[in-house]
C-alpha positions in Angstrom: 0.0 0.0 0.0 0.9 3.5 -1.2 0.8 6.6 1.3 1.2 10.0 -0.3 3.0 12.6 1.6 3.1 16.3 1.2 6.3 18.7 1.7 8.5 15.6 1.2 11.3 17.6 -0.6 14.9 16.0 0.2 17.0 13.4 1.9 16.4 14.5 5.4 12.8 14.4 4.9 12.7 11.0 3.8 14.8 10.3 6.6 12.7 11.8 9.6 9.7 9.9 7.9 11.3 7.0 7.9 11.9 7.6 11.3 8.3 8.2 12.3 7.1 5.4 10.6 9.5 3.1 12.5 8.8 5.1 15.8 4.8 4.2 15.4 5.7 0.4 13.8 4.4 1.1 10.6 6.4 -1.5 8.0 8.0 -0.1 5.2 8.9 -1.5 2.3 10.0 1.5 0.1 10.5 5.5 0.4 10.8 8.2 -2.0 9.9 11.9 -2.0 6.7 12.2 -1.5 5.3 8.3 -0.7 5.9 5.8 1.3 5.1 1.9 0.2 4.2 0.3 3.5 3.6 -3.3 4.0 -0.1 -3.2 5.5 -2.9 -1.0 5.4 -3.5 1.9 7.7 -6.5 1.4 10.3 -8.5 4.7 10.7 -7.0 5.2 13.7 -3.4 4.3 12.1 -4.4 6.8 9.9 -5.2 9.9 12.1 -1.7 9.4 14.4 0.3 9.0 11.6 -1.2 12.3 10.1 -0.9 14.1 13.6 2.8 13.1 13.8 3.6 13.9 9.9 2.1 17.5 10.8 4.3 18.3 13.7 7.0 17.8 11.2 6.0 20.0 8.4 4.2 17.4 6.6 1.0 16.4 5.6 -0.4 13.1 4.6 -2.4 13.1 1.4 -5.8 11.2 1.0 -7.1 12.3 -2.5 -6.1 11.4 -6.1 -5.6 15.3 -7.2 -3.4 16.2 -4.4 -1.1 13.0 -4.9 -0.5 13.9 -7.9 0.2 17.1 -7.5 2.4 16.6 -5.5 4.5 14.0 -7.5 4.2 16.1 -10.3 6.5 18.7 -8.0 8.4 15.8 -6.3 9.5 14.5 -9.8 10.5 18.0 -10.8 12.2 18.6 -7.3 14.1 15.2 -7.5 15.0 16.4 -11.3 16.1 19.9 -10.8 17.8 19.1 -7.6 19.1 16.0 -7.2 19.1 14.3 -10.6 22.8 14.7 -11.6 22.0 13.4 -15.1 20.2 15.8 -18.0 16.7 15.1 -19.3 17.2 13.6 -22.5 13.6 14.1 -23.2 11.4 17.2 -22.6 9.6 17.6 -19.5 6.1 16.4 -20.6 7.2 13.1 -21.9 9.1 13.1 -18.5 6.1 13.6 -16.7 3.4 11.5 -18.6 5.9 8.6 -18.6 6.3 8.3 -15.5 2.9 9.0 -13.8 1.4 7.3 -16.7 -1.1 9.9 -17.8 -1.8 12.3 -20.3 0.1 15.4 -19.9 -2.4 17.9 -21.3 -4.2 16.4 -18.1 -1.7 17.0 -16.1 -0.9 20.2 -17.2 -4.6 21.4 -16.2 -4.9 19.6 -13.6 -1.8 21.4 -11.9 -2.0 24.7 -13.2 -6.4 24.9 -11.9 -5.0 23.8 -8.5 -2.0 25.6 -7.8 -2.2 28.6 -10.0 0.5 28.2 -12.3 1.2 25.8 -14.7 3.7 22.9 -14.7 6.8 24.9 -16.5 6.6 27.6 -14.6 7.1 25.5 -11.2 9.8 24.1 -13.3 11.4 27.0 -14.1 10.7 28.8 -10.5 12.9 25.3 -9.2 15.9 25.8 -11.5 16.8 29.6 -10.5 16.1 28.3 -6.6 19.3 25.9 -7.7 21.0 28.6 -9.7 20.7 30.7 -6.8 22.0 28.0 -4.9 24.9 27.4 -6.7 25.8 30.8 -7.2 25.5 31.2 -3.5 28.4 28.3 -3.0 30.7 30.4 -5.9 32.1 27.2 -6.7 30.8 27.2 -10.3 30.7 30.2 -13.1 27.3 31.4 -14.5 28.2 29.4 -17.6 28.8 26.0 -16.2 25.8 26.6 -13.7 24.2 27.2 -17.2 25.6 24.1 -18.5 24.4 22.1 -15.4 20.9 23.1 -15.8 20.4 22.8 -19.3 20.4 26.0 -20.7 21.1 26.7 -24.0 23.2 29.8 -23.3 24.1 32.1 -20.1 21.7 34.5 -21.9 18.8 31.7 -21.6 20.0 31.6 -18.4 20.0 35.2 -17.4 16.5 35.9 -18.8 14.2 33.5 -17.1 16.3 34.9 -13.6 15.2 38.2 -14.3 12.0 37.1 -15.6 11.7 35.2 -11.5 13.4 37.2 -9.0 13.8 40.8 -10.9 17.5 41.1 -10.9 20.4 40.2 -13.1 22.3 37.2 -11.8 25.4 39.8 -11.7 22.9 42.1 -9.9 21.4 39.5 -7.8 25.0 38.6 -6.7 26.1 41.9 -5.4 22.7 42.7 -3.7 21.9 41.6 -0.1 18.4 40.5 -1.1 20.0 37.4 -2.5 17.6 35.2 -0.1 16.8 31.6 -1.5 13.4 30.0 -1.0 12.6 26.9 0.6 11.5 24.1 -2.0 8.5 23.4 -0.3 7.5 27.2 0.0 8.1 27.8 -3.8 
């Protein structure tokens, strides 16, 4: 049995699930952002403790079909954008559709009616949070940050940061307003 869980965004939160799940003897077989595949079903009561618990960490268990995938729509892109060290080789859509088996025009609707912005935009929102995150560590110049997320060109690049956060990267380096978003806030 699949649980869905909300706000599930990186390695720590899998492991303080994990944890909780262990602490309240809940069997799991296998964890990834945003679900849990544990060996038995939940009783009601199961149920209502474990989503106490996964609240007083910042996280919320989902029960309905649009919200799940929601929100591994965003965990796919997260895990992508984030984590994946590899490049796409295919666009996003096919990405997506593949992989939650489902029509993407679907999808795209579906996410964009419930959040209020569609499925690129959350995508593109993610990659300048890593941008900005790597330009924070000054470890890597614009262009191989560039090169790292796919961009065509530094000038790609540039434009969609500007487009997101109002500055020039250049700009945005030399400012103090260079704050970065939590994923799960974006």
């Amino acid at each position: 049995m699949k649980i869905y869980i909300k706000n599930m965004v990186c390695a720590r939160c899998e492991m303080a699930v994990k944890k909780l799940l262990e602490e309240m003897d809940i069997s799991v077989r296998a964890l990834k952002l945003g679900e849990a595949e544990i060996e038995n079903p939940l009783t009601e009561t199961e149920k209502q403790q474990l989503s106490e618990n996964l609240k007083d960490l910042g996280f919320e268990l989902l029960d309905d079909k649009i919200s799940q995938t929601i929100e591994r729509i965003k965990n796919l892109i997260v895990n992508l954008v984030h984590y994946q060290k590899d490049q796409l080789k295919i666009n996003l859509s096919t990405y997506l559709a593949e992989d939650l088996k489902q029509d993407y025009n679907a999808l795209s609707n579906l996410f964009s009616e419930n959040e209020g912005i569609t499925i690129e935009h959350y995508f593109i929102t993610q990659k300048i949070e890593k941008v900005k995150e790597l330009m924070n560590y000054n470890e890597l110049s614009l262009s191989e940050i560039a090169f790292q997320l796919n961009y065509t060109d530094v000038a790609h690049l540039s434009n969609q940061f500007k487009k997101i956060t109002g500055f020039s990267p250049t700009a945005y380096k030399q400012s103090q307003e260079n704050s970065r978003k939590q994923i799960d806030k974006l």
